[in-house]
C-alpha beads as a LAMMPS data file, in Angstrom:
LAMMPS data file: protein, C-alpha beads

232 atoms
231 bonds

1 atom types
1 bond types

-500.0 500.0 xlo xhi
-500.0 500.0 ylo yhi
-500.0 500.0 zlo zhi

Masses

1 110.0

Atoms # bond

1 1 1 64.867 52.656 236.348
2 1 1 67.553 52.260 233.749
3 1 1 67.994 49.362 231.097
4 1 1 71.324 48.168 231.071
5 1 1 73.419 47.262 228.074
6 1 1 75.480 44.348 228.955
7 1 1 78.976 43.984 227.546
8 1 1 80.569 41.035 226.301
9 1 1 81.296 40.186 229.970
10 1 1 78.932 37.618 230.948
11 1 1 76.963 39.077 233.639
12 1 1 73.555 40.793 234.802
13 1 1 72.658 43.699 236.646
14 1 1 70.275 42.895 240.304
15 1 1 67.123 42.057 238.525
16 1 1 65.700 44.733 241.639
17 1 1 66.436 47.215 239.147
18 1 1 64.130 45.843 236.179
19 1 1 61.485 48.447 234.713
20 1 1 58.066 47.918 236.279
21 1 1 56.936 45.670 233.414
22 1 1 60.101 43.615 233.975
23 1 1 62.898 44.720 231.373
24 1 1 66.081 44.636 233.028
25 1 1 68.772 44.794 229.973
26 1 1 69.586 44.610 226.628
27 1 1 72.424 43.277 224.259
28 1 1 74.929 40.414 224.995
29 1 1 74.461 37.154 223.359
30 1 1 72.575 33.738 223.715
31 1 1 76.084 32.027 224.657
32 1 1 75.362 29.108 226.736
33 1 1 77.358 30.400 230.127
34 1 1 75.366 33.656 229.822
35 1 1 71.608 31.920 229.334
36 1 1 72.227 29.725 232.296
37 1 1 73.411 32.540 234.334
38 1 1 70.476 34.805 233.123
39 1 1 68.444 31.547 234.953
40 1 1 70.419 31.566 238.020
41 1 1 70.389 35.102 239.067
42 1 1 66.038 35.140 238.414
43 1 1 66.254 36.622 234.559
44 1 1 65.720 34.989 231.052
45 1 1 65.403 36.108 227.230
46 1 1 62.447 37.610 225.511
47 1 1 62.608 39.288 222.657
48 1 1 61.528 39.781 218.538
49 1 1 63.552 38.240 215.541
50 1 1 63.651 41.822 214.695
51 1 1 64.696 43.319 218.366
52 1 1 67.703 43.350 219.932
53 1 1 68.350 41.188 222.836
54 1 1 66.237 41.949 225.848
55 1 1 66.678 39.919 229.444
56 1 1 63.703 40.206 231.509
57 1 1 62.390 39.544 235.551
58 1 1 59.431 40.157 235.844
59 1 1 57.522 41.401 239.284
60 1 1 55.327 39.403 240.291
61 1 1 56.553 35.831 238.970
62 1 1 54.568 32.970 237.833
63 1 1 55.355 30.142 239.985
64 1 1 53.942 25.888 239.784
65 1 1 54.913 24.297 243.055
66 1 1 54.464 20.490 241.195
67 1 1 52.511 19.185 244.520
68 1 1 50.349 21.750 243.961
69 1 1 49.675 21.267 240.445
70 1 1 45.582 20.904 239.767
71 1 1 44.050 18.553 237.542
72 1 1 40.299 18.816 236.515
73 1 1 38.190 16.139 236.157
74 1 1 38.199 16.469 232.216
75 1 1 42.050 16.327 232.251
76 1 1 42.137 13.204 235.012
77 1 1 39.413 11.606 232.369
78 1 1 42.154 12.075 229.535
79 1 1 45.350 10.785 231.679
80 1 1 43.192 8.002 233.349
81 1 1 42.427 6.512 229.372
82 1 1 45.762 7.387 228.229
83 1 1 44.551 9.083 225.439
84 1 1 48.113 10.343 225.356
85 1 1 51.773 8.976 224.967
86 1 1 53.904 11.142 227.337
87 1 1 57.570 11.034 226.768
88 1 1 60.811 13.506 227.417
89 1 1 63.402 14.281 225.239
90 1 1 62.416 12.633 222.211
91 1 1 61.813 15.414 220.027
92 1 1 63.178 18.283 221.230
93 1 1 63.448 20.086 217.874
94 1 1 60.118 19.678 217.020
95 1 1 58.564 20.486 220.331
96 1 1 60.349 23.899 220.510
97 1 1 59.615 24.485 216.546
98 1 1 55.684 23.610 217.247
99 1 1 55.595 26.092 219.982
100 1 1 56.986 29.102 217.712
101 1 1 54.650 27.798 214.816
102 1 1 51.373 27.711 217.369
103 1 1 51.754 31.230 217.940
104 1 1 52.068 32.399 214.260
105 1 1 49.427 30.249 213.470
106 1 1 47.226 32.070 216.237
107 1 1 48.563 35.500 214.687
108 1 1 50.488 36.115 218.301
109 1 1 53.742 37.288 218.249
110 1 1 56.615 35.175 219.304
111 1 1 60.406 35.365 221.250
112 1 1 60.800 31.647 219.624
113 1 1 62.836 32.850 216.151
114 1 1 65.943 30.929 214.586
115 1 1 68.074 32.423 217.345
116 1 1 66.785 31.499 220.154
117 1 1 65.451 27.690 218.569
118 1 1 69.629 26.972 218.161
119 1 1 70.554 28.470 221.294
120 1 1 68.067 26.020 223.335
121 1 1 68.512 22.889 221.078
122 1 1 72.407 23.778 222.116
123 1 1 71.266 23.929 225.703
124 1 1 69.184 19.957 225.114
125 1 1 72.582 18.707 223.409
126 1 1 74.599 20.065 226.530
127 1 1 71.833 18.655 228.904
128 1 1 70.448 21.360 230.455
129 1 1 67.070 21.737 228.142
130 1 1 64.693 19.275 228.452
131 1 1 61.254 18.832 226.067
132 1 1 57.922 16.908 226.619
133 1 1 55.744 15.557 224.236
134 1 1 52.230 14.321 223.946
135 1 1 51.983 11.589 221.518
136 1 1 48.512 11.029 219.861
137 1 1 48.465 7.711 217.364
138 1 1 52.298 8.463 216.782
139 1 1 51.815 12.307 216.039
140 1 1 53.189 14.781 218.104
141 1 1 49.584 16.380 219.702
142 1 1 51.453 18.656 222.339
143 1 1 54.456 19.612 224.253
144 1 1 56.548 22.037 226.173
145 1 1 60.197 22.578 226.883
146 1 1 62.252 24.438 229.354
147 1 1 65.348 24.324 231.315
148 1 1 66.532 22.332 234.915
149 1 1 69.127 23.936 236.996
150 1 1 69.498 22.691 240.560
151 1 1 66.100 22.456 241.757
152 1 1 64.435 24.666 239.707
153 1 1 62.409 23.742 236.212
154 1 1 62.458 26.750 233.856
155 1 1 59.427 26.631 231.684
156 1 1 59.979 28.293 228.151
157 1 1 56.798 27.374 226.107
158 1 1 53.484 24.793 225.437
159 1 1 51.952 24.156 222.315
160 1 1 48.601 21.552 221.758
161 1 1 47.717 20.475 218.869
162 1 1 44.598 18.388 220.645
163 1 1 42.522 19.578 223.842
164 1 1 44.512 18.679 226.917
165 1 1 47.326 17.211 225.108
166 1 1 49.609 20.041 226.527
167 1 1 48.101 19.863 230.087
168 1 1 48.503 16.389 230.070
169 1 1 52.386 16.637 229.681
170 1 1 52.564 19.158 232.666
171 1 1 50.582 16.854 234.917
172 1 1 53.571 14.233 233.751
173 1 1 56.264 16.431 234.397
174 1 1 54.871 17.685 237.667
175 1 1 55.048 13.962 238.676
176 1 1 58.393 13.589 237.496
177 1 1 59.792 16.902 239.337
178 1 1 58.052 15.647 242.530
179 1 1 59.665 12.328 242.538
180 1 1 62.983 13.686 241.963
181 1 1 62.615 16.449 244.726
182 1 1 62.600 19.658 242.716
183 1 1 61.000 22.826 244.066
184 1 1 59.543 24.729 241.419
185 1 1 58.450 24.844 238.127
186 1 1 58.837 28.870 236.961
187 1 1 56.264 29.978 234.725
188 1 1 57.533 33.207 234.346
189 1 1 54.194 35.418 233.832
190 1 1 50.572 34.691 234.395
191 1 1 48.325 33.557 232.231
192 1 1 44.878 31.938 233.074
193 1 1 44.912 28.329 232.003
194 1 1 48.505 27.652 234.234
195 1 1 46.423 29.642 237.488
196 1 1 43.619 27.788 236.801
197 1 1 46.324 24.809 237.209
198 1 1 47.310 25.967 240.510
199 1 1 50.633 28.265 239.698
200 1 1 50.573 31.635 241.993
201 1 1 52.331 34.715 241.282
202 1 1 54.534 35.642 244.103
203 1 1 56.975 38.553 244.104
204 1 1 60.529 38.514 242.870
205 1 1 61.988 38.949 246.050
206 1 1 60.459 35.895 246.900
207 1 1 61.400 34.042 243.524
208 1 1 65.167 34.875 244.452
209 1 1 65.213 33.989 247.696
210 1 1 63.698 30.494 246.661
211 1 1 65.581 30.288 243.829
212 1 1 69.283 31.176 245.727
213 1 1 68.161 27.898 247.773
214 1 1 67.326 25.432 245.157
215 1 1 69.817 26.035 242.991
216 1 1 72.163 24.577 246.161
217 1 1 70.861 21.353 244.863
218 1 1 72.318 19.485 242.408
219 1 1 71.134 19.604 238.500
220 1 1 69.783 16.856 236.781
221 1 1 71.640 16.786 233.421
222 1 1 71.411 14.832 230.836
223 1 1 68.890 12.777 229.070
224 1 1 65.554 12.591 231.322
225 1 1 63.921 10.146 228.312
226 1 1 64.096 6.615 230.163
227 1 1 64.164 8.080 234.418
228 1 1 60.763 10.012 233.160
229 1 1 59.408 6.742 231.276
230 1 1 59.852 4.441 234.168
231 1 1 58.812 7.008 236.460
232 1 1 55.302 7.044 234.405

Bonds

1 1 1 2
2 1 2 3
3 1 3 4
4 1 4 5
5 1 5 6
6 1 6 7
7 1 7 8
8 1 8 9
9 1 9 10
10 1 10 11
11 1 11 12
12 1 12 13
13 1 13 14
14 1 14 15
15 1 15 16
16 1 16 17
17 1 17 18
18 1 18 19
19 1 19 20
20 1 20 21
21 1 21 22
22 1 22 23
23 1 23 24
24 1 24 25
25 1 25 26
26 1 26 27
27 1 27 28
28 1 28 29
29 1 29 30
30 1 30 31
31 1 31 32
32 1 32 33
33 1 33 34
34 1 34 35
35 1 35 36
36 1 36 37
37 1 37 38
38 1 38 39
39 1 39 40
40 1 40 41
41 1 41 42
42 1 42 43
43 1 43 44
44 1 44 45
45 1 45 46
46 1 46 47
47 1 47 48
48 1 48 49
49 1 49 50
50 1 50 51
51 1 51 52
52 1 52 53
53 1 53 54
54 1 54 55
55 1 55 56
56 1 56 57
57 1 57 58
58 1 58 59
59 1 59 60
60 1 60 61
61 1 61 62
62 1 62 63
63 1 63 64
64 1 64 65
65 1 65 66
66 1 66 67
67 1 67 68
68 1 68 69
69 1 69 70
70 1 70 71
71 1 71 72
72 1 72 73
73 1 73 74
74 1 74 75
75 1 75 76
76 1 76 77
77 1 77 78
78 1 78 79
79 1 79 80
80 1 80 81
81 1 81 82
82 1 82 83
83 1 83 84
84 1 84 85
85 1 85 86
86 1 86 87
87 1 87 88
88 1 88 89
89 1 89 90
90 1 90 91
91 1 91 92
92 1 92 93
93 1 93 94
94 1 94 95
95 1 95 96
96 1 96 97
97 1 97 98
98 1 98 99
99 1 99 100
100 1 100 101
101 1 101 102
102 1 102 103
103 1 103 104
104 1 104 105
105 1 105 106
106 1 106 107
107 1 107 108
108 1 108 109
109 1 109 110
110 1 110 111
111 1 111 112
112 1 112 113
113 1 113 114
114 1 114 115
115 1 115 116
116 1 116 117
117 1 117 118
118 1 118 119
119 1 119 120
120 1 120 121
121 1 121 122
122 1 122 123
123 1 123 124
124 1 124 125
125 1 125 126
126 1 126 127
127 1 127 128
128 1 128 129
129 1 129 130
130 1 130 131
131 1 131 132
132 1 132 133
133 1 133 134
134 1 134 135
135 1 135 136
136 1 136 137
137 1 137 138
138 1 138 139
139 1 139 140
140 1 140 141
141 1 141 142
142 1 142 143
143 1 143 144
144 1 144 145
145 1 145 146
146 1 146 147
147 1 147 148
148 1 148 149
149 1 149 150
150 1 150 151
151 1 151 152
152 1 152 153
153 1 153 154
154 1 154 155
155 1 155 156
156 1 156 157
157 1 157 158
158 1 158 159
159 1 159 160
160 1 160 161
161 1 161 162
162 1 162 163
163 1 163 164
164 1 164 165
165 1 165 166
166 1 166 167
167 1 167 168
168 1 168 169
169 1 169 170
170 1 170 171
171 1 171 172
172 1 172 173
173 1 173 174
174 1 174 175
175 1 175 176
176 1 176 177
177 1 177 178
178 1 178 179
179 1 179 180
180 1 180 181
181 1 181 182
182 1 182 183
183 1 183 184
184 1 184 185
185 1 185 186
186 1 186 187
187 1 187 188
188 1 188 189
189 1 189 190
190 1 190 191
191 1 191 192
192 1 192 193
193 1 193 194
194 1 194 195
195 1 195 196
196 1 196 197
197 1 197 198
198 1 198 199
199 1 199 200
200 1 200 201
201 1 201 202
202 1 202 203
203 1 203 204
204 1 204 205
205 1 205 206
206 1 206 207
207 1 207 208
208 1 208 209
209 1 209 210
210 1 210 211
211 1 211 212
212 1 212 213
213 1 213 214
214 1 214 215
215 1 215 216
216 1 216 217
217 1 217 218
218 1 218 219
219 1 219 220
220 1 220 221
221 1 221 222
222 1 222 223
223 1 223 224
224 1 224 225
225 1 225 226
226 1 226 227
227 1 227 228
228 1 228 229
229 1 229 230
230 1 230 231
231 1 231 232
């Protein structure tokens, strides 16, 4: 299959035509009408401080359904003690720095450069980003962020800074997505410890088809910081 080069026309190619590892285009920009398009036709931006811009959908796709989320009996332990302060959209910044800064300190590469950290603190001031954080005696011990459009959760990245601080803010947000009648949380690719938390890789057929129906629902924009704290 080909990779595209997109234009300054905001628009994708069918992610059907993605390489077998997922790489459907390159070029464009991280303008906010063209990220939250890139979400809404099953495609998002990964990519090196030092590459150009690639857009990706990957086949299969990493999938939470929040009802299905599983917590072990460690992690209940942990939330049952509240060994952790969950909140949303406190520290947005520093969630989605921490994240990019977990990675280099675990000599893994990361898409999380100077680019992309304006373009989604852009997308949290325009209300379409959203951050959690696990609070450990006032210290930030874990978080993730991602994006909400219609029914759909978009998760970017986790960082812990303490076992099960992490897990312990996707439990919360799980909660949170159920109660306000989302359908999915996308996880974009597999990796073991999310499985292990009951996502499922389905096929991207399957993603778009799901994903053309939630996104008939309505987004929740804005600030989620007090509806998540009183839904705790």
């Amino acid at each position: 299959m080909p990779v595209f080069r997109l234009s300054e026309r905001v628009s994708f190619p069918p992610p059907h035509f993605a390489e077998p590892e997922g790489l459907l285009a390159v070029g464009g920009d991280l303008s906010e009408s063209r990220i939250l398009l890139a979400y809404q036709v099953g495609v998002f931006p990964w990519f090196s401080d030092d590459d150009p811009i690639l857009w990706w959908s990957p086949d299969p796709r990493l999938v939470l359904y929040p009802s299905d989320i599983r917590v072990s009996r460690r992690l209940q332990r942990t939330i049952r003690q509240k060994k952790f302060h969950i909140t949303c959209d406190t520290a947005f910044e520093e969630v989605i720095s921490a994240c990019a800064g977990d990675r280099l300190e675990q000599n893994k590469p990361t898409w999380i450069h100077r680019e992309m950290i304006d373009a989604y603190c852009h997308l949290f001031v325009s209300g379409y980003a959203h951050s959690i954080e696990a609070w450990h005696q006032g210290r930030l011990a874990g978080g993730l962020y991602g994006l909400s459009l219609g029914g759909g959760f978009f998760g970017e990245s986790m960082f812990s800074r303490m076992a099960n601080a992490s897990k312990a803010g996707l439990v919360a947000l799980c909660r949170y997505l159920q109660e306000n009648s989302f359908d999915m949380l996308d996880c974009q690719v597999p990796t073991g410890h999310l499985m292990r938390m009951g996502a499922v890789k389905i096929s991207r057929a399957r993603f778009l088809r799901e994903l053309h129906v939630s996104l008939k629902k309505p987004t929740h924009r804005g600030s989620w910081r007090e509806s998540f704290e009183n839904a705790l």
